[in-house]
C-alpha positions as CSV (number, residue, x, y, z in Angstrom):
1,X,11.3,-0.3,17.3
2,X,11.1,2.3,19.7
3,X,8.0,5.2,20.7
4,X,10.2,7.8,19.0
5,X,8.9,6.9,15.7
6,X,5.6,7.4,16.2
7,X,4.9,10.0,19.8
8,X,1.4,9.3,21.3
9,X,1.0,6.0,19.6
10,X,0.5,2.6,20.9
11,X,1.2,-0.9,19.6
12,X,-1.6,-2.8,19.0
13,X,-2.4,-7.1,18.2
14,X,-5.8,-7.3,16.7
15,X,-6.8,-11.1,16.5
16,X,-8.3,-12.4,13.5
17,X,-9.9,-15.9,12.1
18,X,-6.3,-15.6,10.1
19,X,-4.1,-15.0,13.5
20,X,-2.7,-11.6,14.6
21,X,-2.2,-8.4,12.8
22,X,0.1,-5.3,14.1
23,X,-0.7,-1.8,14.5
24,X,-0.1,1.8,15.8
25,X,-2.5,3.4,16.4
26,X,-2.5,7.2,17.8
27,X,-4.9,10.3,17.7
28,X,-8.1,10.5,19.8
29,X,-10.3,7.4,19.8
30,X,-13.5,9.4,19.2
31,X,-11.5,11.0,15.8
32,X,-12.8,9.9,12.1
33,X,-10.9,7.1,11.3
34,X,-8.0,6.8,9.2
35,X,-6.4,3.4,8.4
36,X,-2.7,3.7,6.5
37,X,-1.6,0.8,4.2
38,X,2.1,0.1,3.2
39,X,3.8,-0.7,0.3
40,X,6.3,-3.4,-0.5
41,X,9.0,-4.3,0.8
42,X,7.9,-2.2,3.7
43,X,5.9,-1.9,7.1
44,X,3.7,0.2,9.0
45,X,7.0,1.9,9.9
46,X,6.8,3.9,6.5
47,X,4.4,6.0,7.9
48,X,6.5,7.7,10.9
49,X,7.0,11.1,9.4
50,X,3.7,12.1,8.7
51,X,0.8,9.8,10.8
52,X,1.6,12.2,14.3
53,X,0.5,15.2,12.0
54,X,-2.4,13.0,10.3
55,X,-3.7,12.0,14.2
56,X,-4.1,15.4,15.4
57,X,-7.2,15.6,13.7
58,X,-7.7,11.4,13.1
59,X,-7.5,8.3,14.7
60,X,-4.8,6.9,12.7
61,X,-4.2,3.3,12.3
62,X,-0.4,2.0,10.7
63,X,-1.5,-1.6,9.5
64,X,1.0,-3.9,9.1
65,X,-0.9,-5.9,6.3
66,X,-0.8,-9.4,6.3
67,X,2.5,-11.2,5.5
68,X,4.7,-8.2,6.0
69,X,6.4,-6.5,9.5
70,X,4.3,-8.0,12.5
71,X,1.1,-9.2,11.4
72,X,0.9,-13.1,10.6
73,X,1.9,-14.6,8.0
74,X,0.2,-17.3,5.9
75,X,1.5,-19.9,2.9
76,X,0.2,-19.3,-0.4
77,X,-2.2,-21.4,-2.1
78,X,-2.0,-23.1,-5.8
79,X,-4.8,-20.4,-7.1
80,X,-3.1,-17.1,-5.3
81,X,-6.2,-16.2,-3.9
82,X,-4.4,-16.2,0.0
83,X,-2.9,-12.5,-1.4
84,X,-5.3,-11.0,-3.8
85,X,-6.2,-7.9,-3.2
86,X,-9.6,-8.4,-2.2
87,X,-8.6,-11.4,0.0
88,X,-6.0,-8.1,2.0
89,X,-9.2,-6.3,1.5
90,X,-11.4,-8.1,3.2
91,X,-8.3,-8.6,6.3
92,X,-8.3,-4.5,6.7
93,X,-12.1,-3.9,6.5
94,X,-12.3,-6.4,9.2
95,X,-9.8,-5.3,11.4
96,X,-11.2,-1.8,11.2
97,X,-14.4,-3.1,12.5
98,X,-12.8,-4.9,15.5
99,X,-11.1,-1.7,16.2
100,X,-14.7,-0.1,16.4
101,X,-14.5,1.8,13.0
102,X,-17.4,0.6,10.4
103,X,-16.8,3.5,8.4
104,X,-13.3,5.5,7.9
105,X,-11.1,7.0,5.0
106,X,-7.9,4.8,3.8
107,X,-4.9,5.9,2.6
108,X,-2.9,3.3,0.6
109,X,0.7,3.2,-0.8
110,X,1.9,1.2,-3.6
111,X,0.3,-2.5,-2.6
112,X,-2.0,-1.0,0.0
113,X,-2.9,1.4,-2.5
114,X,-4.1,-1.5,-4.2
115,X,-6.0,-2.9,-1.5
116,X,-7.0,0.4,-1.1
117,X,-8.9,0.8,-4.4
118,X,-10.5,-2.5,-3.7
119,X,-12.0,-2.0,-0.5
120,X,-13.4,0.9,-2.4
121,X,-14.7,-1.3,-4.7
122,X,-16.5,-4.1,-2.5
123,X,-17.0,-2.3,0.4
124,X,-18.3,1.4,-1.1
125,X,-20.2,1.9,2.2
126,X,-16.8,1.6,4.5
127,X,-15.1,4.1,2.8
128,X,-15.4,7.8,3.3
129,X,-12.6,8.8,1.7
130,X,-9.8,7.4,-0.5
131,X,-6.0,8.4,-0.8
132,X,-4.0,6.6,-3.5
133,X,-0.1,7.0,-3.3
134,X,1.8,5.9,-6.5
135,X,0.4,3.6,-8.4
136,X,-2.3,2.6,-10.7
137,X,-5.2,-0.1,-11.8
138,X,-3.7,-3.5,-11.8
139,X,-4.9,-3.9,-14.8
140,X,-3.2,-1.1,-16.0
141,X,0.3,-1.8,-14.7
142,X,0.2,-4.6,-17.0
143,X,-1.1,-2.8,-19.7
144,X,2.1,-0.9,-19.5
145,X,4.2,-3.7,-19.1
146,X,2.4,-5.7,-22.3
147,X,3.5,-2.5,-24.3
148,X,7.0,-2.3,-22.7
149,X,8.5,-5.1,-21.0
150,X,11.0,-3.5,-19.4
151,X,8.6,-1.2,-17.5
152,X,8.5,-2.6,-13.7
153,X,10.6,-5.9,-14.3
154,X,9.8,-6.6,-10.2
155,X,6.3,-7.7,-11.1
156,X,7.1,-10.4,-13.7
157,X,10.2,-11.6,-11.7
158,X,8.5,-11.8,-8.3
159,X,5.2,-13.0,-10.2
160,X,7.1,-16.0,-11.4
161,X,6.6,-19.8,-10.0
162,X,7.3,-20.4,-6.4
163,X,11.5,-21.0,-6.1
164,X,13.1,-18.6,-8.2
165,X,11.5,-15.5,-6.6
166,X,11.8,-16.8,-3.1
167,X,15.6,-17.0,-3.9
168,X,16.1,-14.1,-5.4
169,X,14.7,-11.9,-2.9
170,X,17.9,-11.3,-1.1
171,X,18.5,-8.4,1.0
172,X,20.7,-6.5,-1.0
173,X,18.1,-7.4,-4.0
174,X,15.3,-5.4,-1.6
175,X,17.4,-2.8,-0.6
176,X,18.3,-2.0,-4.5
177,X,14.5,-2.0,-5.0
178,X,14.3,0.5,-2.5
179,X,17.3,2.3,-4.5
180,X,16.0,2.4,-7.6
181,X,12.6,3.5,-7.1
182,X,14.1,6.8,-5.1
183,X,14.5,10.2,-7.4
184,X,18.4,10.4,-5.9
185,X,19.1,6.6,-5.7
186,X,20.1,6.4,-2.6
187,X,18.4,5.4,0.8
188,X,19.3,8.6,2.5
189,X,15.0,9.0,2.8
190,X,14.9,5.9,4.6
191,X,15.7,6.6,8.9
192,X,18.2,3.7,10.0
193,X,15.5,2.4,12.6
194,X,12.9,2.3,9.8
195,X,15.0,-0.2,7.4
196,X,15.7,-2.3,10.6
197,X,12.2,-3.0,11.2
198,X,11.9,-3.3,7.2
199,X,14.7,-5.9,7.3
200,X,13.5,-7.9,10.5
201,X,10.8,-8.9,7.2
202,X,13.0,-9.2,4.9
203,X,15.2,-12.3,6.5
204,X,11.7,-14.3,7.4
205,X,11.8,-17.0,4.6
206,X,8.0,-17.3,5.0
207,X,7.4,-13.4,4.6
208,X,9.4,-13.7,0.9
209,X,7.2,-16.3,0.3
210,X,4.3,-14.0,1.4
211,X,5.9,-11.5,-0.6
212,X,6.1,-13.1,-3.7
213,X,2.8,-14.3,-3.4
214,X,1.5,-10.9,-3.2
215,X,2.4,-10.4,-6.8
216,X,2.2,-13.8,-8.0
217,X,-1.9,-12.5,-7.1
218,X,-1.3,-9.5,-9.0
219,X,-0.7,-11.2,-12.0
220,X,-3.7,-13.1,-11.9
221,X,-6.4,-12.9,-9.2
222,X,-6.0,-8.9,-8.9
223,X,-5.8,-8.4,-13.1
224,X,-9.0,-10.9,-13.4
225,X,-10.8,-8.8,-10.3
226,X,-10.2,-5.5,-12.3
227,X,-10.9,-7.1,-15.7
228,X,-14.4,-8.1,-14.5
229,X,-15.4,-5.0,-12.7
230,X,-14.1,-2.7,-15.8
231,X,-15.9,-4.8,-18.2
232,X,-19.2,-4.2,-15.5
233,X,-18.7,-0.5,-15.6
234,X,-18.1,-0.6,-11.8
235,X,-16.7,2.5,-10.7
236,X,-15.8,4.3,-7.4
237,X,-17.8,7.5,-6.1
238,X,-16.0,8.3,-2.7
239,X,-14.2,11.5,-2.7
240,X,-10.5,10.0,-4.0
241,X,-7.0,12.0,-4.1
242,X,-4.4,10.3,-6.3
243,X,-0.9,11.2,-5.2
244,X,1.8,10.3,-6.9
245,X,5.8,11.1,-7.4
246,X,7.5,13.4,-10.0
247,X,10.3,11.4,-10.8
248,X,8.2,7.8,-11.3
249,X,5.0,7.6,-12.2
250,X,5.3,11.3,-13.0
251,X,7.6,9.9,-15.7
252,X,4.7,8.0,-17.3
253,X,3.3,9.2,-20.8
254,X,-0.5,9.2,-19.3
255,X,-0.5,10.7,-16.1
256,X,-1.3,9.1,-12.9
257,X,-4.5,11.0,-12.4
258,X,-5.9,10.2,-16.0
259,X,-5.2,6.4,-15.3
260,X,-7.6,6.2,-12.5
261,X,-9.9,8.9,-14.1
262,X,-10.1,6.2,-17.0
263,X,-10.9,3.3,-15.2
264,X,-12.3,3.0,-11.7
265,X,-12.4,6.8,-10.9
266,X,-13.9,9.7,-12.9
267,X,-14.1,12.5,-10.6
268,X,-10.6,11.5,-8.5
269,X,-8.5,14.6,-8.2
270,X,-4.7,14.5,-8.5
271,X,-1.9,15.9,-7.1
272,X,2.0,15.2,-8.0
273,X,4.7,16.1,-5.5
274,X,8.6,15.9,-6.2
275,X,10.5,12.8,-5.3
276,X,10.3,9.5,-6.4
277,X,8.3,6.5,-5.2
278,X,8.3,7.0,-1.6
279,X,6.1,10.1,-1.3
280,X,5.7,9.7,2.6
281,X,9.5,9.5,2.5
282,X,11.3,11.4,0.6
283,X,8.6,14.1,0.8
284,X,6.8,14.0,3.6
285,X,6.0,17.8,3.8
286,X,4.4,18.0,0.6
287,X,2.7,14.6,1.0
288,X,1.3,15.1,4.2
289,X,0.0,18.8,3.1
290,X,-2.0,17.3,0.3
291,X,-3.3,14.5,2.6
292,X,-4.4,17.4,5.5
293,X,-6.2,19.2,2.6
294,X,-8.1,16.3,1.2
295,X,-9.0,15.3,4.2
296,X,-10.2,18.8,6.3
């Protein structure tokens, strides 16, 4: 992938205990930090269109999280606990800290709003401020899905045994995710050099495997996590934005902002932009204006 994706920025390889993760990082070093999580099937790459804006006023880091784009890439284990949340958690906190940044706002989309919500949640004193990007509580995805099964099939498929998944996650089958979760259906949002680097992922046999076992987590390790700390009243008390999409979770019969409200975050404010799923995509100019304004 080329500079012209992301002008000012510079590729970074941050070791780890766990081996290598990716980066680009841009805006001045001395800047509050800002650390921006991807969603699946995706990379840092998802970013482009708004993190120049965001690192005028931030050092911004585009994490490639573990198993996905350029950052290693480990088996799973028989308990999922390789991909929980909290196990990506604990990767980001750490790599923030070998960057120099023991305290810094997140913004998270999709899965790494997830991990997001969790560093939140183990690591309160990291966090200065929290973005969430279109989604909810674990917990509360499959809330949804106990009541309606055909709400976000993906997570039951991909959740399901290692084989099947693995084989089913074909190209075109993650390019029609991508599809499907857009307001127009199409992947017009998506620049050409962005679903390249997406794809270099994609035909990786071990990062489908890493893949899968990022939700296979989801439907136990990352349900259990939320379970516990619901039942323990735990809640979080940095500043939070929830940002989500008009034409998906906007869809939804309890909005976004009451989800998290009812859960892990009473005081969270909430804003809904048009578009579908990919907010920093298929709108980054309202996106990245409700990001600036949370975060000024």
């Amino acid at each position: 992938m080329t500079n012209k994706l992301f002008p000012g920025f510079d590729e970074r390889f941050i070791e780890h205990p766990k081996g290598h993760f990716y980066a680009r990082t841009g805006g001045v070093e001395a800047a509050p930090a800002l650390v921006l999580l991807h969603g699946f099937p995706e990379t840092h790459a998802s970013w482009h269109y708004i993190a120049p804006a965001l690192a005028k006023t931030h050092r911004v880091i585009c994490l490639d999280l573990k198993g996905y784009g350029r950052s290693c890439v480990l088996p799973g284990d028989a308990a999922h606990e390789e991909y929980a949340k909290r196990t990506m958690a604990q990767e980001v906190v750490d790599v923030m800290a070998t960057l120099g940044h023991q305290h810094f706002s997140v913004a998270g989309h999709d899965r790494g709003a997830l991990i997001a919500y969790r560093i939140a949640l183990n690591w309160p004193d990291k966090i200065e401020k929290l973005m969430l990007l279109d989604n909810l509580p674990v917990s509360k995805v499959w809330d949804i899905m106990e009541e309606n099964p055909l709400a976000t099939p993906h997570w039951r498929t991909f959740a399901l045994p290692v084989g099947a998944p693995e084989k089913r996650m074909t190209q075109a089958h993650l390019e029609e995710i991508l599809r499907v979760h857009t307001a127009d259906g199409s992947l017009n949002c998506f620049a050409d050099e962005v679903l390249d680097d997406f794809r270099l992922s994609w035909r990786e046999p071990e990062r489908v495997h890493a893949f899968c076992e990022d939700y296979r987590a989801g439907a136990c390790q990352d349900v259990e996590d939320d379970r516990r700390d619901l039942e323990a009243g735990k809640t979080i008390t940095a500043p939070t934005l929830v940002l989500w999409g008009e034409k998906f979770l906007g869809r939804l019969a309890e909005s976004p902002l009451a989800s998290w409200q009812n859960t892990f975050i009473p005081y969270a404010q909430g804003v809904e932009v048009a578009g579908g799923h990919f907010n920093a995509e298929e709108n980054p100019q309202e996106t990245l204006r409700a990001l600036q304004a949370f975060l000024c």
